[in-house]
mmCIF file of the C-alpha atoms, coordinates in Angstrom:
data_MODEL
# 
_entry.id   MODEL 
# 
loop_
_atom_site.group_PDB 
_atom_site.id 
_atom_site.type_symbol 
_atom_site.label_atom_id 
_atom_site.label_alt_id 
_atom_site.label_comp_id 
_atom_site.label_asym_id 
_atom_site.label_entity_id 
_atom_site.label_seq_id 
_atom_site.pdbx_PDB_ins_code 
_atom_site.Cartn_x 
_atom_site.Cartn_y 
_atom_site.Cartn_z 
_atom_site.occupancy 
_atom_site.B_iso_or_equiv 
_atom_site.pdbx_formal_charge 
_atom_site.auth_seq_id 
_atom_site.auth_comp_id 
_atom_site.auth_asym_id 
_atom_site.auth_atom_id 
_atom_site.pdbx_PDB_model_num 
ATOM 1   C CA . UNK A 1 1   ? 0.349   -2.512  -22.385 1.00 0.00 ? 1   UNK A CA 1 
ATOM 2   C CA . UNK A 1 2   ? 2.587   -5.494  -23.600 1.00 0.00 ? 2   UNK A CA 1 
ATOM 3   C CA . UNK A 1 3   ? 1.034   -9.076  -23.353 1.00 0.00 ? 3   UNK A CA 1 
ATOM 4   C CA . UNK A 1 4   ? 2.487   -10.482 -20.002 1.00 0.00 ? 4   UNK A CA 1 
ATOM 5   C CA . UNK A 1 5   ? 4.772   -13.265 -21.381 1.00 0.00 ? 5   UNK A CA 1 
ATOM 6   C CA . UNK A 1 6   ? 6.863   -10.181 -22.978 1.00 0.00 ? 6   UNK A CA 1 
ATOM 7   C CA . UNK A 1 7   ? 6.997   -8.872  -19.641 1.00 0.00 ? 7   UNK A CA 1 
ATOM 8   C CA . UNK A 1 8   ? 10.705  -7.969  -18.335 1.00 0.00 ? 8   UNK A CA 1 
ATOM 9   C CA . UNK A 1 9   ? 11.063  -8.459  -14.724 1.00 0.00 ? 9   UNK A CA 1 
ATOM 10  C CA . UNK A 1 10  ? 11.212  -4.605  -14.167 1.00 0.00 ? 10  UNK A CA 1 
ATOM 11  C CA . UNK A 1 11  ? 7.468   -4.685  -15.249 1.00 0.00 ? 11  UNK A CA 1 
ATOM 12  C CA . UNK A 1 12  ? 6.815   -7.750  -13.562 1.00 0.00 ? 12  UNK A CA 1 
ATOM 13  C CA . UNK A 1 13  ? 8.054   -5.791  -10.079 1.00 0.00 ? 13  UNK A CA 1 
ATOM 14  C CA . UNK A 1 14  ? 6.062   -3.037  -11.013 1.00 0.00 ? 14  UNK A CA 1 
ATOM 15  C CA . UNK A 1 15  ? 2.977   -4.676  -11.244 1.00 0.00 ? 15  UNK A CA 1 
ATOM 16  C CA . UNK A 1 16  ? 3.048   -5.999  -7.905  1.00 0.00 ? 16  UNK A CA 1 
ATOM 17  C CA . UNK A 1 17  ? 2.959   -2.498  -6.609  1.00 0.00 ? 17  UNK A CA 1 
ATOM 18  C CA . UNK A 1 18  ? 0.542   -1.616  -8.835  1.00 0.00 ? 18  UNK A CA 1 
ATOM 19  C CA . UNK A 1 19  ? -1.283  -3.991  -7.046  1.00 0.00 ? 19  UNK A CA 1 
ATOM 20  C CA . UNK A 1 20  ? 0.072   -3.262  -3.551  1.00 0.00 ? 20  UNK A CA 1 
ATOM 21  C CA . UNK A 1 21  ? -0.913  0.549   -3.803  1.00 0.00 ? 21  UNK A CA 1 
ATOM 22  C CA . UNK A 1 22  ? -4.599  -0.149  -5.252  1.00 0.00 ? 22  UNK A CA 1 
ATOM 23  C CA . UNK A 1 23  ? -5.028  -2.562  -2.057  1.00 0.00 ? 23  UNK A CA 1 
ATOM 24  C CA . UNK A 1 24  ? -3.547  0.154   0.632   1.00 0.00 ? 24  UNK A CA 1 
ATOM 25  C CA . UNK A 1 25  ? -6.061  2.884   -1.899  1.00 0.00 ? 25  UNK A CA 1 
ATOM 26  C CA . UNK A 1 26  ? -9.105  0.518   -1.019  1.00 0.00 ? 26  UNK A CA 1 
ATOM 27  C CA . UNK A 1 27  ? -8.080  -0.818  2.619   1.00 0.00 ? 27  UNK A CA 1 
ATOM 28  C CA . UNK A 1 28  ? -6.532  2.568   4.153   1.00 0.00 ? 28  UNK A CA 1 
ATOM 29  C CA . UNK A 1 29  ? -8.964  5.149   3.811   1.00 0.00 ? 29  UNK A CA 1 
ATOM 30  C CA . UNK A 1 30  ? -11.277 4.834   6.285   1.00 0.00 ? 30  UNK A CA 1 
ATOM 31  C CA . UNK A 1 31  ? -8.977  4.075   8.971   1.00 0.00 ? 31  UNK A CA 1 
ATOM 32  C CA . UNK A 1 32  ? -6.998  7.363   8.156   1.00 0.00 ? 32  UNK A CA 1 
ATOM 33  C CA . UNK A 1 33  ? -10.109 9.283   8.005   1.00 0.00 ? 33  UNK A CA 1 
ATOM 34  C CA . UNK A 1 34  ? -11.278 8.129   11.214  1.00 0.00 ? 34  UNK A CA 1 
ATOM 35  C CA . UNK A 1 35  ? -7.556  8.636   13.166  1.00 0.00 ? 35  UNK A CA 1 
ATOM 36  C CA . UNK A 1 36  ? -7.447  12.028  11.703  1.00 0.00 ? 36  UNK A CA 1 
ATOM 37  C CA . UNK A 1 37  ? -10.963 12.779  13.011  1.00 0.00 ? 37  UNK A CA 1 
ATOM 38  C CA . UNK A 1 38  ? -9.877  11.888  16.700  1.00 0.00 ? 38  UNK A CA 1 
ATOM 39  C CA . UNK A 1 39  ? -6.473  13.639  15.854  1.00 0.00 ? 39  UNK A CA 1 
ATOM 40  C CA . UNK A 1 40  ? -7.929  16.749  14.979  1.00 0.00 ? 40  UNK A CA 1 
ATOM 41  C CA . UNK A 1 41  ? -11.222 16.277  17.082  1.00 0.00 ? 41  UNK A CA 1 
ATOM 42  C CA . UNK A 1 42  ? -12.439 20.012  18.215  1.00 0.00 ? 42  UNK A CA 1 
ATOM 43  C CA . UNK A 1 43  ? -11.476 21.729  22.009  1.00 0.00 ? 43  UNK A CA 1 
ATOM 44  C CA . UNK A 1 44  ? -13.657 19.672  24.150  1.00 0.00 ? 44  UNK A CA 1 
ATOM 45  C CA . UNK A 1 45  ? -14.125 16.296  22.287  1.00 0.00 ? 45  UNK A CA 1 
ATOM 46  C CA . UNK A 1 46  ? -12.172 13.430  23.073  1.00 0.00 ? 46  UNK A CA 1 
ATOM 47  C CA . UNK A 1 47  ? -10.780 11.147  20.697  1.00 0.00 ? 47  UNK A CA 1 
ATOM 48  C CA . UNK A 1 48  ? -8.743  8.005   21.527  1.00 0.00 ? 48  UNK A CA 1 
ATOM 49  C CA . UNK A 1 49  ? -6.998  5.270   18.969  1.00 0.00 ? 49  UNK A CA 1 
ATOM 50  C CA . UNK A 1 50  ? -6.076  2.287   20.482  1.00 0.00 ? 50  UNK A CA 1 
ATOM 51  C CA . UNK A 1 51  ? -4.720  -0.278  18.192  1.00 0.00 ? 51  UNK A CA 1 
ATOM 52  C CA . UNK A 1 52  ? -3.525  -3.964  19.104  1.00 0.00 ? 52  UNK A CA 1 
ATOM 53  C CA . UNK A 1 53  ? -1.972  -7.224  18.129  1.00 0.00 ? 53  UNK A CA 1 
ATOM 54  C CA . UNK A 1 54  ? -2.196  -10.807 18.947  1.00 0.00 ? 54  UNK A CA 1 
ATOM 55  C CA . UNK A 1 55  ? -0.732  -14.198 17.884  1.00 0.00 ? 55  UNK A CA 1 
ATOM 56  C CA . UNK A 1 56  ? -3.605  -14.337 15.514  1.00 0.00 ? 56  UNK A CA 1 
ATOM 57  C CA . UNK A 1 57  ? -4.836  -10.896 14.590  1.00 0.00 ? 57  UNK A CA 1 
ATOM 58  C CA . UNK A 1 58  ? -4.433  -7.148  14.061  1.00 0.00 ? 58  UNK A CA 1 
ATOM 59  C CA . UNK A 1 59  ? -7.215  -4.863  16.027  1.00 0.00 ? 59  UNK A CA 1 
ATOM 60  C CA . UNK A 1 60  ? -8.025  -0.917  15.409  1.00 0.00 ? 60  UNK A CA 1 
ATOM 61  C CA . UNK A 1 61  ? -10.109 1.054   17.267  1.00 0.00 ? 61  UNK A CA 1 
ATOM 62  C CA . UNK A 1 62  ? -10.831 4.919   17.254  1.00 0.00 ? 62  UNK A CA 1 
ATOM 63  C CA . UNK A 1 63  ? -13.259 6.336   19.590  1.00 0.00 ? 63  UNK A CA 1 
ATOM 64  C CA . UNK A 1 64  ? -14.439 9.908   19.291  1.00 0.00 ? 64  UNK A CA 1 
ATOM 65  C CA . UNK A 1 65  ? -16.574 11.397  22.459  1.00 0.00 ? 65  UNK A CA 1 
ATOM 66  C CA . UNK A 1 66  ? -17.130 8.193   23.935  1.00 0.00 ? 66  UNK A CA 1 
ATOM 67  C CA . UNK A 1 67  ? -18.600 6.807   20.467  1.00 0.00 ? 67  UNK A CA 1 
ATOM 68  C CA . UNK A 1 68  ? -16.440 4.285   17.866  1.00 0.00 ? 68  UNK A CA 1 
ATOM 69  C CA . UNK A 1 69  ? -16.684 5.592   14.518  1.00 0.00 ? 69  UNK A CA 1 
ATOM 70  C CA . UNK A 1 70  ? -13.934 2.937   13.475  1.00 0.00 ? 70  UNK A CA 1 
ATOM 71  C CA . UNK A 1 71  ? -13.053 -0.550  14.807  1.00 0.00 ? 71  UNK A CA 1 
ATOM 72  C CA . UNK A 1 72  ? -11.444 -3.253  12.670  1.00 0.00 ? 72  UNK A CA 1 
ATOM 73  C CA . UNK A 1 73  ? -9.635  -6.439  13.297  1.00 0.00 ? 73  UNK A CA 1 
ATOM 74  C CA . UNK A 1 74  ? -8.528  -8.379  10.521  1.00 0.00 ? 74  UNK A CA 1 
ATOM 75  C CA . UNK A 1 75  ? -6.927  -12.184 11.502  1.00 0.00 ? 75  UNK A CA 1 
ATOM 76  C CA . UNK A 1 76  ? -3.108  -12.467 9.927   1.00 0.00 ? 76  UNK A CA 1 
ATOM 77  C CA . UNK A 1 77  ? -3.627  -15.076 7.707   1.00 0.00 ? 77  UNK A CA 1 
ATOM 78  C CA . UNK A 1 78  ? -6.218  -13.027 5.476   1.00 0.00 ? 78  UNK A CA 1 
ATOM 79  C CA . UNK A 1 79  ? -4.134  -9.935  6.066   1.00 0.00 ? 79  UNK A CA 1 
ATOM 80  C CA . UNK A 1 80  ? -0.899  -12.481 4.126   1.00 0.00 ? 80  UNK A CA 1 
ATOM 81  C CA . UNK A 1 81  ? -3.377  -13.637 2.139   1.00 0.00 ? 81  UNK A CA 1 
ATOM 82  C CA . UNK A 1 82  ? -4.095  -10.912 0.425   1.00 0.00 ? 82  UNK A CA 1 
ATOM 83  C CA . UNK A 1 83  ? -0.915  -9.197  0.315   1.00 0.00 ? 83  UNK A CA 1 
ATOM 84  C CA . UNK A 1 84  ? 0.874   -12.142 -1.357  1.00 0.00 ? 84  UNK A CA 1 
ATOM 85  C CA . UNK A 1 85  ? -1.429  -14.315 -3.203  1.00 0.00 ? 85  UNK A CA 1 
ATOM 86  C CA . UNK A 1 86  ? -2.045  -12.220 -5.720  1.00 0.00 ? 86  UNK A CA 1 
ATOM 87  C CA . UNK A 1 87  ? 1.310   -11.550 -6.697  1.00 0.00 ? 87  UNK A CA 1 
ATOM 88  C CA . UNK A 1 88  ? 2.632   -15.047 -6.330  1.00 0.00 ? 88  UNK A CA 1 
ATOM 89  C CA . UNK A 1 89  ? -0.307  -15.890 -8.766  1.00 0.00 ? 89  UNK A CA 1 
ATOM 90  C CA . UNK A 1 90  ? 0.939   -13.144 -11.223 1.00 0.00 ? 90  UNK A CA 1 
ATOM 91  C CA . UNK A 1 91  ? 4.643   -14.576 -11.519 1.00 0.00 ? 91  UNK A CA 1 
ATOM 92  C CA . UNK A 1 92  ? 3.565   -18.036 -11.735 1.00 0.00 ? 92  UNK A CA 1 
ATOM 93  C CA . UNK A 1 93  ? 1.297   -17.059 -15.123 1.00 0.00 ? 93  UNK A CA 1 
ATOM 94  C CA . UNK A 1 94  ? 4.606   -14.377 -15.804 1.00 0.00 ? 94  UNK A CA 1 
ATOM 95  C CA . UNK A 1 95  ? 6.349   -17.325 -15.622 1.00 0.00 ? 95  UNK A CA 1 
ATOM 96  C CA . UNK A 1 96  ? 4.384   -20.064 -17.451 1.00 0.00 ? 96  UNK A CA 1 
ATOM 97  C CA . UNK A 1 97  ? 4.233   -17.640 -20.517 1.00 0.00 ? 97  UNK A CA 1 
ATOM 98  C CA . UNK A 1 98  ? 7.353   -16.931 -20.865 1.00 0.00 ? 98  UNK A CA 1 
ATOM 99  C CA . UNK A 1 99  ? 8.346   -20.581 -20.819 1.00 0.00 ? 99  UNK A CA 1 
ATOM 100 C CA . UNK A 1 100 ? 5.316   -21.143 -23.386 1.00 0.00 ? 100 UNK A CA 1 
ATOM 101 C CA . UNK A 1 101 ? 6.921   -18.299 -25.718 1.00 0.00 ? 101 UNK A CA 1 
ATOM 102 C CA . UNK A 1 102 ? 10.618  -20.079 -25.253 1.00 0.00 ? 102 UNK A CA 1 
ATOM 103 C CA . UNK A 1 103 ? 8.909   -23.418 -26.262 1.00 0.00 ? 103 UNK A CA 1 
ATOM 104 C CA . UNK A 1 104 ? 7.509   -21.777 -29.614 1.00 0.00 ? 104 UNK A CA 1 
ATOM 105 C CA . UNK A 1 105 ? 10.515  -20.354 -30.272 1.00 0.00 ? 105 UNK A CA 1 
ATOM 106 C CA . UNK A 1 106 ? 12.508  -23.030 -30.307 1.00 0.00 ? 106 UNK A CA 1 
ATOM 107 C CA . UNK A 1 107 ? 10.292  -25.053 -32.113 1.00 0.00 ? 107 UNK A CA 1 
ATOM 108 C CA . UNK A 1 108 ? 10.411  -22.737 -35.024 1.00 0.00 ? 108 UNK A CA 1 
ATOM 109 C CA . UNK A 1 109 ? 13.161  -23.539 -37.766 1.00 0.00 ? 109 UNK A CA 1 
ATOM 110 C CA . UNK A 1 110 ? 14.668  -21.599 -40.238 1.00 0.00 ? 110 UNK A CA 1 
ATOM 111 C CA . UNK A 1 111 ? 12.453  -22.247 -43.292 1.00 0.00 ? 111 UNK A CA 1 
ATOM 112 C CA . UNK A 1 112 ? 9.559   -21.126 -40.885 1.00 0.00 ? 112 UNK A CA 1 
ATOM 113 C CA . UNK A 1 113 ? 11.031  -17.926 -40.060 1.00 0.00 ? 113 UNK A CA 1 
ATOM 114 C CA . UNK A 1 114 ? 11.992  -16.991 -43.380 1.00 0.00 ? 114 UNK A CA 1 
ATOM 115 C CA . UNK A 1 115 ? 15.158  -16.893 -45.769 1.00 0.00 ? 115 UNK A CA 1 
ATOM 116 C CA . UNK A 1 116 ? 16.012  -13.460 -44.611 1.00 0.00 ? 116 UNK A CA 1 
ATOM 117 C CA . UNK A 1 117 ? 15.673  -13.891 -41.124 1.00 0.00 ? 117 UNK A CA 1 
ATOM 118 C CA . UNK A 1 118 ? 17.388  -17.217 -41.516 1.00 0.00 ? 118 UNK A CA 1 
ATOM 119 C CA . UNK A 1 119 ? 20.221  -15.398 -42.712 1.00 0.00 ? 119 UNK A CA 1 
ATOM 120 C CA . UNK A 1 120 ? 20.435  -13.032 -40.225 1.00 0.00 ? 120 UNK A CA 1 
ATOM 121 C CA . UNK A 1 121 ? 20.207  -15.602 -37.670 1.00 0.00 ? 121 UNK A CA 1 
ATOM 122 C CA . UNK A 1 122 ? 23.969  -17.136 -39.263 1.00 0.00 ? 122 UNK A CA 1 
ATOM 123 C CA . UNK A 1 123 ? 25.872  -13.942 -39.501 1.00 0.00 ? 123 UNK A CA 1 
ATOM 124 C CA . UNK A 1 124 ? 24.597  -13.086 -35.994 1.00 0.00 ? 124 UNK A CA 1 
ATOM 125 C CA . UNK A 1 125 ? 26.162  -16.381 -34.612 1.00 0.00 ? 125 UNK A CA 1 
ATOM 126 C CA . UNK A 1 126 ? 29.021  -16.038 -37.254 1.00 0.00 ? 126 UNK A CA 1 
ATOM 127 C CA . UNK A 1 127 ? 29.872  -12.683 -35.456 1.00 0.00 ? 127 UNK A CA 1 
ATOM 128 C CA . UNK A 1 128 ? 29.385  -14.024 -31.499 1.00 0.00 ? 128 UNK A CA 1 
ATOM 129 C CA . UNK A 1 129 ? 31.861  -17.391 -32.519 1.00 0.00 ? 129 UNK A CA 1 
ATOM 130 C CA . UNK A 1 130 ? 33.914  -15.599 -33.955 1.00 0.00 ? 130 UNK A CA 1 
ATOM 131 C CA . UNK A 1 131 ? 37.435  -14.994 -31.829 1.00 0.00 ? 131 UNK A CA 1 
ATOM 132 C CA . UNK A 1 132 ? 37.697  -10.720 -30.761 1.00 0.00 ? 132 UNK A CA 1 
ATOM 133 C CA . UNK A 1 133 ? 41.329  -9.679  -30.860 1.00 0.00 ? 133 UNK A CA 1 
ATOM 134 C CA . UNK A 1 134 ? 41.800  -7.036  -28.294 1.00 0.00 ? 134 UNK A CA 1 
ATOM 135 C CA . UNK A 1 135 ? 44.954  -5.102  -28.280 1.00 0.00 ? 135 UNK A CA 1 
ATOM 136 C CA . UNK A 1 136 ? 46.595  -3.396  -24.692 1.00 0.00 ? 136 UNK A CA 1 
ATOM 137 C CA . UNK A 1 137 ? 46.401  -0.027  -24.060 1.00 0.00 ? 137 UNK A CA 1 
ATOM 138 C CA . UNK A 1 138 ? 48.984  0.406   -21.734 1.00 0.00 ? 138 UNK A CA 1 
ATOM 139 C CA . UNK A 1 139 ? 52.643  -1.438  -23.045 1.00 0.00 ? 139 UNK A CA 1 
ATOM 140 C CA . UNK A 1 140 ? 53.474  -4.279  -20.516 1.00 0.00 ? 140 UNK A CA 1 
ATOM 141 C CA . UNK A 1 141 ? 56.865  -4.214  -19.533 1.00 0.00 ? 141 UNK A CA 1 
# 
C-alpha cells in the first residue's frame, strides 16, 4: 500500500468505502439476522419489525412470539457522525500530505536532485515550450 500523500484521488475515494463497507460489516449484522428470523419465523410463530423515525433519531424493533430479540435506536447526529467524520478526517491528512510533498518538492533545486535529473528536467521543459506545428488533414477550401 502506497504512503497516503502519493495517494491519487481514485484511492482516496476508495478508501472511504473501504471504510463505509467495514462500518455497514460491523453495524448491519445483527439487525439482518434478527429481520430474517421474524421473516422466516416457523408456521405458528409470529414475528413483527416495526421500524421508526423522528426529528432526532432512527428506532428498530423486531419482535418474535411476543419476545424482542432486536431493538435499536441510534440518535442522527451519531449516526452522521460516524458516517462522515472519519472520512472528512482522511482527506484533510490526504490533503495536508500532499501539500507537505509539493512543499519539498519545490524546495529542492537542481544541484540537489542531481546533474542527470537536472538535465532531464531542461529538455523536458525544452520539449513542452517548444511551439507544435500541426498540419490539416482535410484541405480547406
Amino acid at each position: 500500500m502506497r504512503a497516503i500523500g502519493k495517494w491519487r484521488p481514485k484511492q482516496l475515494f476508495q478508501a472511504w468505502g473501504v471504510y463505509w463497507a467495514g462500518l455497514a460489516a460491523v453495524s448491519l449484522p445483527a439487525p439482518v439476522i434478527a429481520m430474517w428470523r421474524a421473516y422466516r419465523a416457523p408456521e405458528g410463530v409470529h414475528g413483527s419489525i416495526t421500524g421508526g423515525a423522528t426529528q432526532s433519531e432512527l428506532s428498530l424493533k423486531v419482535i418474535l412470539d411476543g419476545a424482542s430479540i432486536y431493538e435499536r435506536t441510534v440518535g442522527l447526529l451519531p449516526l452522521s457522525l460516524w458516517l462522515t467524520v472519519p472520512p472528512i478526517v482522511l482527506t484533510l491528512l490526504w490533503m495536508w500530505r500532499v501539500r507537505r510533498g509539493e512543499e519539498a518538492r519545490a524546495v529542492a533545486s537542481p544541484s540537489a536532485i542531481g546533474e542527470g535529473a537536472a538535465r532531464t528536467f531542461e529538455s523536458r521543459a525544452a520539449r513542452e515550450s517548444a511551439p507544435v506545428h500541426r498540419t490539416p488533414s482535410t484541405p480547406v477550401p
